[in-house]
N, C-alpha and C positions, 0 to 999 in steps of 0.2 A: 454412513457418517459423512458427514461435506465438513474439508477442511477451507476457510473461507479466508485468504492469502491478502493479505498487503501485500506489496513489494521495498520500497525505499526504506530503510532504518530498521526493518522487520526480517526480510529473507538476506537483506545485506545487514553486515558488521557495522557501517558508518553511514549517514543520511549523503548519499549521491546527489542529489539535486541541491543539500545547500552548499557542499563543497564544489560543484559546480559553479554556482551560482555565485560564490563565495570568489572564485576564481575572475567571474568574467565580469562582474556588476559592481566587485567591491562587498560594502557594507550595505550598500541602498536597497536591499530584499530583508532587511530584518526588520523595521518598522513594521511592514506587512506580516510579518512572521508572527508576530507581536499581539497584533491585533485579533489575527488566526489564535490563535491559542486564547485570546481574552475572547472571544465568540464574538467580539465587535464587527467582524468584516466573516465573509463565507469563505469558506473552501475555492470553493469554483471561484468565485471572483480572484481572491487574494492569489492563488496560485498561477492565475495567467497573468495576474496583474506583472509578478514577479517575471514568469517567464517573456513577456514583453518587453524586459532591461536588456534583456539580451540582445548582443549584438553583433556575436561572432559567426561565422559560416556555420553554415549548417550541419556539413561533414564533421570539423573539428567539435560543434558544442556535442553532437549525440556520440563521435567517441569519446571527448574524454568520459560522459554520463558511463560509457561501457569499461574505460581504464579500469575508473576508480571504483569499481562496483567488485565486492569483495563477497563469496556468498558464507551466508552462517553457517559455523561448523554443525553436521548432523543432519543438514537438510536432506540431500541426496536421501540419506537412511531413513529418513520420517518420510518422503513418498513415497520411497518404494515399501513401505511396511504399510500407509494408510492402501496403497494397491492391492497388496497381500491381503489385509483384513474386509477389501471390499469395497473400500470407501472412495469418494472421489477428491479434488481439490479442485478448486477457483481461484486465481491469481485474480485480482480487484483493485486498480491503483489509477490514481490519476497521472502518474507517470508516462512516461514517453514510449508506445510501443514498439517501435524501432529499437531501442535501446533495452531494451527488458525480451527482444526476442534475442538479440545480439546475445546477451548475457547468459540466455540459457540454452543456448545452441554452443557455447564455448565452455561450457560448465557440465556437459552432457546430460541436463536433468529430465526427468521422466517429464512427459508431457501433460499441462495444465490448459485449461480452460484459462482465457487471458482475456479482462475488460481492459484497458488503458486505453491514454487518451493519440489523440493523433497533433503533431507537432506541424503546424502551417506555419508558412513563411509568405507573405505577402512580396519580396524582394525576388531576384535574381536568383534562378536554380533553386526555390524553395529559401532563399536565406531571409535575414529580416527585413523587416520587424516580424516578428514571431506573436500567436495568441496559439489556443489550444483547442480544440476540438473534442469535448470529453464523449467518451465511450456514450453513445446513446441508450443504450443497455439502465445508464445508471438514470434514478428516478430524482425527484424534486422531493428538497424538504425547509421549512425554512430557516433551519440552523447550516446545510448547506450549502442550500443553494440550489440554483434551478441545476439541471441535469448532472449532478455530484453525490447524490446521496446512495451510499451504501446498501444503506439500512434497508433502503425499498426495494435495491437487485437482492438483497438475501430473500427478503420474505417472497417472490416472486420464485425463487429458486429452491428454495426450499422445500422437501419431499415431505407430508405427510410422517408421521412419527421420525422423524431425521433428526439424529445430533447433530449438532452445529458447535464448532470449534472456531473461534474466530481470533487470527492473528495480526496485531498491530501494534501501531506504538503512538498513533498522532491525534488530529483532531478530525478526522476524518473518517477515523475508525471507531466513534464512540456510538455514534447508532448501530453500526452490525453488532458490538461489543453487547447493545440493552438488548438485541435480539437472541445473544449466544445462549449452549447449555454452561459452555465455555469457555473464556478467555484466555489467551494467551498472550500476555501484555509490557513491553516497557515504555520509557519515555513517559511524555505526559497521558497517552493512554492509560499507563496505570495510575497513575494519579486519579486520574476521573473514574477509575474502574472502582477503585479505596475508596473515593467521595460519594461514591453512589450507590455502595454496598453491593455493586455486581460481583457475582460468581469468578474469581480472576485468580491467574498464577503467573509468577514470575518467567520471563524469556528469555535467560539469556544467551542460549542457543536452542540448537532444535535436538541433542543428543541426550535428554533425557524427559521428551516430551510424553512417550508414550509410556511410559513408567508412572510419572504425572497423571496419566489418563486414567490408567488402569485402576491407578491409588482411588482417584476420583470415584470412578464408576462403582469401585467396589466400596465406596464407603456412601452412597448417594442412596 
């Protein structure tokens, strides 16, 4: 079984990157947000666009990303039980991996496989202006975007007869979502999981995922 991970709004309580962002750019990343979710503008594009508002030092923007990052109740106990039963996990995020190793070295979580992106800074000690460097790993699609799409590291990853669990909540996550046996979804991910008649259940933590599963499997 491959548990196939978001990170931001999904393994955390609250979206870290726009409360960030929220912080240091104001209101002026929601336009783009906007668009992202009406599939007007991609992923990849829209998200560095955003993260190029940024203007604070480098040190300060990727801690407060690790402050405010709060992880969902039950987590810890779903990998160590998807361990137990055999299975692996994949952390898959466009997010910052600086910040997302921070987070899970302070949180003592079982170790994951991690795609995220890499945070450059064209300024002084890596500071800005900022663009993003996404995980090369991730494949090109054109509701993506070039090197953003999901959907093509799973099928690439993906073992022969393997269940796929796939947990999200964005726009980002809606190609790994058409390739799961199953989802695990909030935000506007479920939305488009409803719209599209995918295989989906509700997230709103991780403490009674594999109760979920089981119900699944045993009625499938």
């Amino acid at each position: 079984m491959l548990a196939f991970l978001d990170y931001d709004g999904t393994l955390t309580t609250q979206e870290c990157n726009e409360i960030a962002l929220q912080l240091y750019v104001g209101d002026a990343w929601r336009p783009i947000e906007e668009k992202l979710k009406a599939d007007r503008l991609s992923h990849a594009d829209g998200f560095d666009r955003q993260i190029g508002l940024v203007q604070a030092p480098r040190a300060e923007f990727l801690g407060t990303l690790v402050e405010v990052a709060e992880i969902s109740p039950g987590l810890h106990g779903f990998l160590d039980e998807l361990q137990r039963r055999g299975g692996r996990a994949v952390l898959v995020s466009a997010g910052l991996r600086e910040a997302i190793e921070a987070v899970w070295r302070r949180e003592g979580l079982p170790p994951v496989d991690l795609y995220a992106s890499e945070l450059v800074g064209e300024g002084a000690g890596g500071g800005p202006p900022y663009h993003l460097a996404f995980n090369p790993a991730l494949g090109d699609c054109p509701r993506c975007g070039p090197r953003l799409c999901k959907g093509a590291l799973l099928r690439r990853l993906r073992r022969p007869g393997e269940t796929v669990l796939v947990f999200g909540d964005g726009a980002s996550d809606v190609c790994p979502a058409r390739e799961a046996d199953l989802t695990f979804a909030r935000g506007h991910l479920a939305e488009r999981c409803a719209a599209e008649g995918l295989p989906w259940r509700p997230l709103p933590d991780f403490r009674r995922v594999w109760d979920e599963v089981d119900a699944w499997r045993a009625g499938a």
